[in-house]
N, C-alpha and C positions, 0 to 999 in steps of 0.2 A: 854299639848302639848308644846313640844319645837320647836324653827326654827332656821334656820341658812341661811344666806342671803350668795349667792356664785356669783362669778363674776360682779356684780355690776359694775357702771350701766349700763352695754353695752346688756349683756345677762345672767342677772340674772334667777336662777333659785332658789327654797324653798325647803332646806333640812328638813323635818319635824321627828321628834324623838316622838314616841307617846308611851305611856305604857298598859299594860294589861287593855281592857275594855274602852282605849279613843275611841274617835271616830272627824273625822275630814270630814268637808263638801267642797265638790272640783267643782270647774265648769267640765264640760265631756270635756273630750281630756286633762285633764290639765297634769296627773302623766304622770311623765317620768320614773320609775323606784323605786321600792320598796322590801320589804322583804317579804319571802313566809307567813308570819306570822300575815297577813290581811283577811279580809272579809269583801266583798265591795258590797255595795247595790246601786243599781240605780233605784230612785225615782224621782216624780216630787216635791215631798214633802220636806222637810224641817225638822230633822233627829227631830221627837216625833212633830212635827206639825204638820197644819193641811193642808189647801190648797186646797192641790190633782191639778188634772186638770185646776182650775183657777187660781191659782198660776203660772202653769208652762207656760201657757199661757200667763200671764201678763210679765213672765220672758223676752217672746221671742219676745215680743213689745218693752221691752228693749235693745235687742241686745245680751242675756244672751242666755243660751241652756233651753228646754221645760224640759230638765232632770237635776238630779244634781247626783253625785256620793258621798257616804259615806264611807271615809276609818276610821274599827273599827281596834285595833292592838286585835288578839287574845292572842299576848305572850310579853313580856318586850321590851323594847328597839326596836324596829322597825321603821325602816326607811323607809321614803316615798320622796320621789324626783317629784316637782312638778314646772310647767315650763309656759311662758304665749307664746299665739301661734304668736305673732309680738316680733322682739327685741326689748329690752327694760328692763327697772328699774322693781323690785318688792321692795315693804313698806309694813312694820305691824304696824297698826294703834289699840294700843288696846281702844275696843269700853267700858264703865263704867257706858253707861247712852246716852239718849238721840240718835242723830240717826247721821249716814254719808252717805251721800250722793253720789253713785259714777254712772258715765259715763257708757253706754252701754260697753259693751264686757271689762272691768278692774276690775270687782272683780271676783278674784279670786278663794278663797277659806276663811272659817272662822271655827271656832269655835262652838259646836254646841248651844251653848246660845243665838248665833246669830240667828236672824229671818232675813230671806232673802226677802223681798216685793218688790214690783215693785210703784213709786209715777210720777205721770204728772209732766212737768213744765210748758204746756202749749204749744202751738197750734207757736202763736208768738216767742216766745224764741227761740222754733225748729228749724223754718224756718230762723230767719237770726244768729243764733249761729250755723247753719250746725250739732248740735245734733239731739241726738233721740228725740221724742217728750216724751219718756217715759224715766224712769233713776230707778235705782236699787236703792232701801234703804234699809240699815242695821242697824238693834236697837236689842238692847240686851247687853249682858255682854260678851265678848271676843274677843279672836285677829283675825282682820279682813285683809288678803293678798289681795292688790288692786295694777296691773300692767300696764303700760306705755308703747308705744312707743317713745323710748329715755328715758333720766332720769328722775327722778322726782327729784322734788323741790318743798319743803315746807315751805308755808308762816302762816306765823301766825299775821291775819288780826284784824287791831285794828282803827278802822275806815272803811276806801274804796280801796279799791285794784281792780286795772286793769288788764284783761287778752286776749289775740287776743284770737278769734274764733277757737274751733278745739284743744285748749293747756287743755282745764279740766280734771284730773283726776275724786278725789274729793273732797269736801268738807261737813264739817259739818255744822249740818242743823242752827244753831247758826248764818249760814249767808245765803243773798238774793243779786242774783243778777238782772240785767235790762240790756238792752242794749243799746248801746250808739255810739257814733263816737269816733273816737282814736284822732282829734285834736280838733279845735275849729272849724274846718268850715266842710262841707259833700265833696265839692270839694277837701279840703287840705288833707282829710283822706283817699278816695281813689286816688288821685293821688300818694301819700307817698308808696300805698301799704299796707295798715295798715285797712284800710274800716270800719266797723264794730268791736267792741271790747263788752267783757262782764264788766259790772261793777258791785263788790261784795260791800256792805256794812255790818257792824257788828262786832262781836266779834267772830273769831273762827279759826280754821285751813284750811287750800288751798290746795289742793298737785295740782301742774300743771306738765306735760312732755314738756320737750324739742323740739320734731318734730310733726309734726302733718299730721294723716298718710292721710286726704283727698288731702294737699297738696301735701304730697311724690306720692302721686296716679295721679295725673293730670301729677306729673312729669317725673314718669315712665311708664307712659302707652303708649305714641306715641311712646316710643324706643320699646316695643315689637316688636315681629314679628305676625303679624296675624297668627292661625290655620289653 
């Protein structure tokens, strides 16, 4: 599978080029437009894994869909257009070994070597990091498309790295974080604005977004109009 990364990072969408007998695994809703030249299976499964049911279950604790969609190309060269449902960045992380970590409703789409599972972080971390209690992991061998509201931005953590609440894409499992205050004192961090922050220790890669949509949500919700 080829990709091609288009409009960046305002509203990017994933040009994917696949050949005769590939096959590519999509979150539902994602494809925006393809070539007659597909055969697309929707499963809760995990394309030649195993799961079934408790899998797709564990998905939807995550924030993911109970289904996932397989685009197979039946003829050469076909093209699939695939799009994430918030604006924002797409990244291809390719996975070699070991696992990534990513945020409810951002991954994407991958590769079928990828195994798609669902891992805790914990009860605590949820509740004042404002995530899901549950998080997607991907381990396997292949390229893994993981989406943002706003851009993304990749660290490459060598030590501890700081991040507010709400900014996670993902990260690789090589790092742990905890939570913590964003200054020295509990007063001086929420009076700043800042409150609560994550803090990563280790060796690995970050990928954070730009906006963060709990926050765009408080902000655009009193301007509606009631139904």
């Amino acid at each position: 599978m080829q990709h091609e990364l288009i409009a960046r990072p305002a509203m990017t969408v994933a040009k994917l080029t696949l050949q005769a007998g590939e096959t590519v695994t999509c979150e539902v809703g994602a494809m925006v437009a393809m070539n007659t030249g597909f055969q697309v299976e929707t499963t809760s499964k995990t394309r030649g894994g195993g799961g079934g049911i408790r899998k797709g279950l564990k998905r939807m604790f995550s924030g993911e869909s109970f289904f996932l969609n397989h685009f197979t190309a039946t003829q050469p060269n076909q093209m699939l257009m695939i799009g994430p449902s918030m604006l924002g960045d797409v990244v291809s992380y390719p996975l070699t070994g070991g696992s990534l970590v990513v945020q409810g409703s951002s991954w994407m789409a991958s590769d079928t070597g990828v195994e798609i599972d669902t891992t805790w972080q914990g009860l605590g971390k949820a509740l004042l990091s404002g995530e899901s209690i549950f998080w997607v992991k991907c381990s396997g061998t292949g390229d893994v498309l993981i989406n943002s509201f706003g851009a993304i931005h990749e660290i490459e953590v060598n030590g501890e790295y700081v991040v507010d609440t709400g900014h996670i894409v993902a990260f690789e499992d090589t790092l742990q974080f905890s939570m913590g205050k964003a200054g020295s004192s509990w007063i001086g961090s929420f009076l700043g604005g800042e409150g609560l922050v994550c803090k990563f220790k280790g060796q690995g890669k970050l990928y954070c977004q730009s906006h963060n949509p709990p926050s765009f949500g408080k902000l655009l919700g009193p301007k509606l109009r009631p139904r």
